[in-house]
N, CA, C and O of each residue as an XYZ file, in Angstrom:
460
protein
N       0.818     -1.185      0.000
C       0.000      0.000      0.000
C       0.868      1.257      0.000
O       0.686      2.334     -0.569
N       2.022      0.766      0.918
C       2.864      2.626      1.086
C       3.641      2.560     -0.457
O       4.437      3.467     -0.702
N       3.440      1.617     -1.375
C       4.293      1.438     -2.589
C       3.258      2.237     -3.136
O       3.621      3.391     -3.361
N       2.376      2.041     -3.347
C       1.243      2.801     -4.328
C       1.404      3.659     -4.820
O       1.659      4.051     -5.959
N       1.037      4.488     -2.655
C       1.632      5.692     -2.157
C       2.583      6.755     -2.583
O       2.499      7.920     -2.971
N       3.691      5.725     -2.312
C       4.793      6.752     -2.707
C       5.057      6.728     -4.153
O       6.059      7.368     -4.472
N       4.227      5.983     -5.402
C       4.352      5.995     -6.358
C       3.234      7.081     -7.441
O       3.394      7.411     -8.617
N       2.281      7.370     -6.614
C       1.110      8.457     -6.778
C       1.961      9.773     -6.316
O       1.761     10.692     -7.109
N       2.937     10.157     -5.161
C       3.550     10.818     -4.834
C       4.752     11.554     -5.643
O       5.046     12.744     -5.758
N       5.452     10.103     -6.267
C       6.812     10.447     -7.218
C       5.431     11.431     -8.611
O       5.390     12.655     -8.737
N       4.866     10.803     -9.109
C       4.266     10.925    -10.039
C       3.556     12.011     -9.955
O       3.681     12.709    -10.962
N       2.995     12.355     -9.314
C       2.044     14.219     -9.466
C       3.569     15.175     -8.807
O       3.804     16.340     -9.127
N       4.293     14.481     -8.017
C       5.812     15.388     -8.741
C       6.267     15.749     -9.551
O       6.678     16.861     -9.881
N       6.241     14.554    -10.099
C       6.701     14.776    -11.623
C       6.193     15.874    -12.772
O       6.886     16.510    -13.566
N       4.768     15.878    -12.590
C       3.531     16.045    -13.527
C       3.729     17.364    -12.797
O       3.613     18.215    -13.679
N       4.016     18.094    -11.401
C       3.769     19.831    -11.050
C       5.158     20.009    -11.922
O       4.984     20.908    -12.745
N       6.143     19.587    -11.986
C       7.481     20.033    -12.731
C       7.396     19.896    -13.855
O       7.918     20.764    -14.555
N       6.900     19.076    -14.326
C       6.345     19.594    -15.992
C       5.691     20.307    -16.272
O       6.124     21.163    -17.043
N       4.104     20.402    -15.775
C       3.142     21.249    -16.088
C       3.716     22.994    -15.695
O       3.138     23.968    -16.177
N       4.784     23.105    -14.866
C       5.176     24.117    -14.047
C       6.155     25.464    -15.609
O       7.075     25.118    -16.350
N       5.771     26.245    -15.589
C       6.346     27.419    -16.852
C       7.862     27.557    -16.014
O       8.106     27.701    -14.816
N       8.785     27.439    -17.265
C      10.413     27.905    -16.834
C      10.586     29.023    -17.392
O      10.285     29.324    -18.547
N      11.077     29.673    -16.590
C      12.050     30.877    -16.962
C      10.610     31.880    -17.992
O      10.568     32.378    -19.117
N       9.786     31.784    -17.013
C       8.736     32.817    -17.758
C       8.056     32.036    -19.099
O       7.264     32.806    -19.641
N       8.118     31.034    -19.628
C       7.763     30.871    -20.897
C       6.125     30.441    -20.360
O       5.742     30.350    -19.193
N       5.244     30.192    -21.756
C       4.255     30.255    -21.534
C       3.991     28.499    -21.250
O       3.428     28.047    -20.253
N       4.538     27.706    -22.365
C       4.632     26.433    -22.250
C       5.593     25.547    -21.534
O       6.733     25.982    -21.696
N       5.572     24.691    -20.954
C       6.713     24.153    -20.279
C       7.510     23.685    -21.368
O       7.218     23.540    -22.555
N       8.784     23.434    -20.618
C      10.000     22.724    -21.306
C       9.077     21.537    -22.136
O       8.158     21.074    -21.460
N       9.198     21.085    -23.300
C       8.733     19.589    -23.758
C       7.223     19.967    -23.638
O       6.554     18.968    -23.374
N       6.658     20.842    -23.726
C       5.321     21.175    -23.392
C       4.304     21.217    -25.057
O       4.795     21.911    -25.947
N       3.357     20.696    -25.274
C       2.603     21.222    -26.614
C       1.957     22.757    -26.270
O       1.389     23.017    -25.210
N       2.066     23.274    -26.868
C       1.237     24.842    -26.851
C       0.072     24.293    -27.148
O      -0.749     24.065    -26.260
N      -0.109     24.072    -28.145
C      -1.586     23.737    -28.792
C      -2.503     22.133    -28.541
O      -3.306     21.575    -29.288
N      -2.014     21.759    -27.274
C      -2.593     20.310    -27.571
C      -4.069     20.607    -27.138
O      -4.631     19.631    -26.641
N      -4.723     21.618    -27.215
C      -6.289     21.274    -27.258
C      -6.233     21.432    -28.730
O      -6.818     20.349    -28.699
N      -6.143     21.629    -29.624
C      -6.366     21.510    -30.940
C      -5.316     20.217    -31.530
O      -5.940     19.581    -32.379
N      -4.309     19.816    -31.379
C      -3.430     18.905    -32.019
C      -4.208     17.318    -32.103
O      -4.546     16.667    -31.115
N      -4.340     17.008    -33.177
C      -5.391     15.740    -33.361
C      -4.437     14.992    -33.099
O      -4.948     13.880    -33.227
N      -3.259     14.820    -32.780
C      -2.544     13.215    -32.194
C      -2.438     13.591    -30.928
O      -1.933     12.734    -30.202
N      -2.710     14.471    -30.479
C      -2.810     14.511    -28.933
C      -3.964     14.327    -28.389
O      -4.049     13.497    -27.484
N      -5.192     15.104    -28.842
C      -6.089     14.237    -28.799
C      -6.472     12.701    -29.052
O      -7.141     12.172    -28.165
N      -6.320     12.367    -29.533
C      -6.148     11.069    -30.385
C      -5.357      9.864    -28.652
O      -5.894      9.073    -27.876
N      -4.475     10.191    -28.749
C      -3.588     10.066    -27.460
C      -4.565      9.957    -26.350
O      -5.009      8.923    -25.852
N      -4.849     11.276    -26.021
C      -5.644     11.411    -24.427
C      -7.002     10.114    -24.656
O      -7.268      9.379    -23.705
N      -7.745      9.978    -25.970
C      -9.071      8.906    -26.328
C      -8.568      7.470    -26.035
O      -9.327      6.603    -25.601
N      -7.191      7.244    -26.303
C      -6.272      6.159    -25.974
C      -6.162      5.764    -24.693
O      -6.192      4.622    -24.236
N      -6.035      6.784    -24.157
C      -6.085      6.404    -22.437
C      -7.190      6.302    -21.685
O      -7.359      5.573    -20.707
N      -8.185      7.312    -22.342
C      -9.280      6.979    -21.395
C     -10.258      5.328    -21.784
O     -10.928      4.550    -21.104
N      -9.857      5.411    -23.219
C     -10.284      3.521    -23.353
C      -9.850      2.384    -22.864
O     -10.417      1.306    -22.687
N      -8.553      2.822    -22.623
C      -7.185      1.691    -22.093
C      -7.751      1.774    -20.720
O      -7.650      0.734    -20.069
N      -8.406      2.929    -20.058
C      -8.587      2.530    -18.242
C      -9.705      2.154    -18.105
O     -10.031      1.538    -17.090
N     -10.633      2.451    -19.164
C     -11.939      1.553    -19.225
C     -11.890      0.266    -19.384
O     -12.591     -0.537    -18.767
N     -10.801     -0.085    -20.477
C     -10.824     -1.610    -20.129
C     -10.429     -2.191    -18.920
O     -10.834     -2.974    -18.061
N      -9.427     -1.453    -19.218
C      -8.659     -2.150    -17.449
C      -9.501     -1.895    -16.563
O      -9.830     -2.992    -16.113
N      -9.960     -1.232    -16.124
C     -10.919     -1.239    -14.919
C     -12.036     -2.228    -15.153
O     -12.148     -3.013    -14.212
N     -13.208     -2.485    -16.500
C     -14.474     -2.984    -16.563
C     -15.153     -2.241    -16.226
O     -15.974     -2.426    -15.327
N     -14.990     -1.130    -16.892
C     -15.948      0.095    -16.557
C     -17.705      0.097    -17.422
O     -18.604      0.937    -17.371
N     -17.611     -1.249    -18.169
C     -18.474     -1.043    -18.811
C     -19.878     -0.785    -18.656
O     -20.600     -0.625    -19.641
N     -20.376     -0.727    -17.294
C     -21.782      0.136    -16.601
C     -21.520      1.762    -16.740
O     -22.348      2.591    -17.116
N     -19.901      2.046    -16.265
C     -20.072      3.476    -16.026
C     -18.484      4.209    -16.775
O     -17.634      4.834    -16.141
N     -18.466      3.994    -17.781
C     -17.113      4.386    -18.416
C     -16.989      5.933    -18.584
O     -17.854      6.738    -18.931
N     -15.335      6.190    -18.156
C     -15.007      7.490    -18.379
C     -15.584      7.838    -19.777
O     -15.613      6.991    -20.669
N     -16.119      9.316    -19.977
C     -16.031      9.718    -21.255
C     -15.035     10.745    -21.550
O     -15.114     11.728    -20.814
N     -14.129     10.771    -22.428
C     -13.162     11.907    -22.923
C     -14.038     12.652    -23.701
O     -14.835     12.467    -24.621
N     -13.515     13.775    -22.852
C     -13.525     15.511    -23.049
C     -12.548     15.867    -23.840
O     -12.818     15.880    -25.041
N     -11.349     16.198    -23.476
C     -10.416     16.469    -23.898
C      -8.895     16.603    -23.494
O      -8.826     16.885    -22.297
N      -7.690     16.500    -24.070
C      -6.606     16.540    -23.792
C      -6.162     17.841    -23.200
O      -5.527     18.188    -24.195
N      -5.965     19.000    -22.227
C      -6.318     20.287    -21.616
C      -4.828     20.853    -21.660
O      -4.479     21.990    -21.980
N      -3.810     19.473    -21.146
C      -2.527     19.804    -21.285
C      -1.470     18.870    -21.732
O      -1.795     17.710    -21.482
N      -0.239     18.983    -22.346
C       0.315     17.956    -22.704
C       2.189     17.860    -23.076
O       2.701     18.627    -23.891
N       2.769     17.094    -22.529
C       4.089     17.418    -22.273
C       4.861     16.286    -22.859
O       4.890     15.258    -22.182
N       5.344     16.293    -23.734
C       6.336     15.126    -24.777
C       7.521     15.178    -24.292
O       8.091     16.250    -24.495
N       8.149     14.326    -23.669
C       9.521     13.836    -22.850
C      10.083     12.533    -23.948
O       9.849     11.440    -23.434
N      10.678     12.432    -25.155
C      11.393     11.940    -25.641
C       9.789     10.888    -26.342
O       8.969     11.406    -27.100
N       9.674      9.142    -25.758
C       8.937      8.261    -26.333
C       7.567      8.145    -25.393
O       6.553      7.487    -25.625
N       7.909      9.109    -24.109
C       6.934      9.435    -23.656
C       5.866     10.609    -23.373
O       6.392     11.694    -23.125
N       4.259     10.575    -23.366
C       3.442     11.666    -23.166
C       2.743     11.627    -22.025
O       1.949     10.815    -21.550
N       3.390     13.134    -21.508
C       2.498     13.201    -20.351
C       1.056     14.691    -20.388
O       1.118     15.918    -20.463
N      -0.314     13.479    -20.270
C      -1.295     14.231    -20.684
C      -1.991     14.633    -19.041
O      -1.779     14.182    -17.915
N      -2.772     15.553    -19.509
C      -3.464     16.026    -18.593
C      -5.213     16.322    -19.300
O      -5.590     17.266    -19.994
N      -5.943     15.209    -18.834
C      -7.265     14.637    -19.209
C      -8.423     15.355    -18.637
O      -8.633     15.776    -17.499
N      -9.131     15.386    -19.742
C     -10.488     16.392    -18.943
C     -11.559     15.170    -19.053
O     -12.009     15.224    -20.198
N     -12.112     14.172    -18.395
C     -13.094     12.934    -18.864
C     -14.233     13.183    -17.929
O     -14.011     13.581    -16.785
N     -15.430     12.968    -18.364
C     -16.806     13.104    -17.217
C     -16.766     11.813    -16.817
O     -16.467     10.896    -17.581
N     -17.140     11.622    -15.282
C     -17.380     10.432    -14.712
C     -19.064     10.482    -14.224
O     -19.487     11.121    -13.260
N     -19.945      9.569    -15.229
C     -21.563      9.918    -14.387
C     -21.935     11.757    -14.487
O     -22.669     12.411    -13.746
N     -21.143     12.209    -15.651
C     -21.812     13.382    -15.781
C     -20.446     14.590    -15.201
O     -20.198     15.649    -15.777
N     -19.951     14.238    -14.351
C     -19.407     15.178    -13.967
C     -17.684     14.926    -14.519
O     -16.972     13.922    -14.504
N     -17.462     16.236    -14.952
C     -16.142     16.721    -15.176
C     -14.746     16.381    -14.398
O     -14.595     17.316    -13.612
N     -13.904     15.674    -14.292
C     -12.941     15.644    -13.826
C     -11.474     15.639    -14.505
O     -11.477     15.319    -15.694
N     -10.365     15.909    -13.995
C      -9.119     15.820    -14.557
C      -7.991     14.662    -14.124
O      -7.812     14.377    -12.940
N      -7.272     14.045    -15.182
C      -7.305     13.009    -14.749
C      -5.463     12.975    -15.619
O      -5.324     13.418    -16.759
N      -4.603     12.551    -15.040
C      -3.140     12.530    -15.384
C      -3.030     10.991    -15.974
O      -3.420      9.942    -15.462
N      -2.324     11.242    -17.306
C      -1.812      9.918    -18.192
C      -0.525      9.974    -18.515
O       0.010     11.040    -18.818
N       0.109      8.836    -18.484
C       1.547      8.848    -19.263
C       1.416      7.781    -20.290
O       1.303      6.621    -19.892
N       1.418      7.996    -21.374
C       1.663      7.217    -22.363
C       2.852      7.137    -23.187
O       3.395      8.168    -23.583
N       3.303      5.965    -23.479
C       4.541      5.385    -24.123
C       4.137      5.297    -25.686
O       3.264      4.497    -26.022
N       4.795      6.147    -26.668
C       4.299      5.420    -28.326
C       5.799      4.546    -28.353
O       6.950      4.780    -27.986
N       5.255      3.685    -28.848
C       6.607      2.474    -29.475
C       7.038      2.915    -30.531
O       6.241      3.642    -31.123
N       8.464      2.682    -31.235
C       8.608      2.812    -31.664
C       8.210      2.683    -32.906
O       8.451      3.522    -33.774
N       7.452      1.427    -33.122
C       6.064      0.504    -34.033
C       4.998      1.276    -34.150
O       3.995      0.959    -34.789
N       5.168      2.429    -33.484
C       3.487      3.052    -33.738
C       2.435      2.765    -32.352
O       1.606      3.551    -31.893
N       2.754      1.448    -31.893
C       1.931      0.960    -30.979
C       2.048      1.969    -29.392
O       3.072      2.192    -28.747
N       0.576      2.453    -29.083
C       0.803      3.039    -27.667
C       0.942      2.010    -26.707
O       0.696      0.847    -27.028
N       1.286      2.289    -25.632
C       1.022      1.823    -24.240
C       1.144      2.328    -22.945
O       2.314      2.468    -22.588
N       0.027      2.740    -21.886
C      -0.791      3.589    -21.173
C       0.439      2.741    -20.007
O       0.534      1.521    -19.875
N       1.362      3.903    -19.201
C       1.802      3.442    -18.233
C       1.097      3.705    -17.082
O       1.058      2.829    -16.218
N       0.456      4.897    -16.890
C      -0.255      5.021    -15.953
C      -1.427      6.143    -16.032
O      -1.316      6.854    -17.031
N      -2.655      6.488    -15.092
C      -3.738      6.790    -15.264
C      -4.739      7.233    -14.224
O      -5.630      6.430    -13.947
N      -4.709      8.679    -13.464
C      -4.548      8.434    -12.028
C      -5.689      9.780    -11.870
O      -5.439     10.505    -12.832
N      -6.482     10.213    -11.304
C      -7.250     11.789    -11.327
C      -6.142     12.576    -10.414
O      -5.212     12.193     -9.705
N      -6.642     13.768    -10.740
C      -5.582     15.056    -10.476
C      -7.076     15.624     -9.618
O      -8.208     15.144     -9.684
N      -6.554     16.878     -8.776
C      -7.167     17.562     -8.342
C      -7.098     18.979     -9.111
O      -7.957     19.848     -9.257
N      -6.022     18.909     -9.464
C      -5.306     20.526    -10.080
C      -6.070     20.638    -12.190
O      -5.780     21.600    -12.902
């Protein structure tokens, strides 16, 4: 359990230091400016919220994607920041996704944000 923990912990660390503006700029380091409009980022964020629907068996009450709100490209990995309704209501929700080199994604992790 304290593994979880401290792994929900490393991780919205991670995600305030990315999402966080350097040296005045508007976008972070590795940051998309435009990922509410960029259709592979979108595209991306629809990826994750299906990938946690499966994994969970959400199929009574599945996230719906809204939209990709923020989004930060670190080399083969994306770190998104998810807008999905749960039962109607709006929430934000942190993804890291891996593209392979093959094209193929894969959702490392998938967690709600408060921020």
């Amino acid at each position: 359990m304290a593994r979880t923990e401290l792994a929900i912990l490393a991780l919205s660390s991670m995600f305030t230091l990315l999402f966080t503006a350097v040296n005045g700029q508007e976008t972070p380091v590795g940051g998309i400016s435009d990922a509410t409009t960029d259709q592979g980022v979108q595209e991306l964020g629809k990826f994750a919220v299906d990938e946690y629907n499966k994994q969970k068996g959400t199929e009574g009450n599945p996230l719906e994607f809204s939209q990709v709100v923020q989004a930060t490209k670190l080399g083969d990995k994306n770190y998104l920041k998810i807008e999905a309704s749960d039962k109607g209501e709006k929430q934000k929700f942190n993804a890291e996704i891996l593209v392979k080199p093959s094209g193929e994604n894969e959702m490392l992790s998938f967690a709600a944000t408060k921020h």
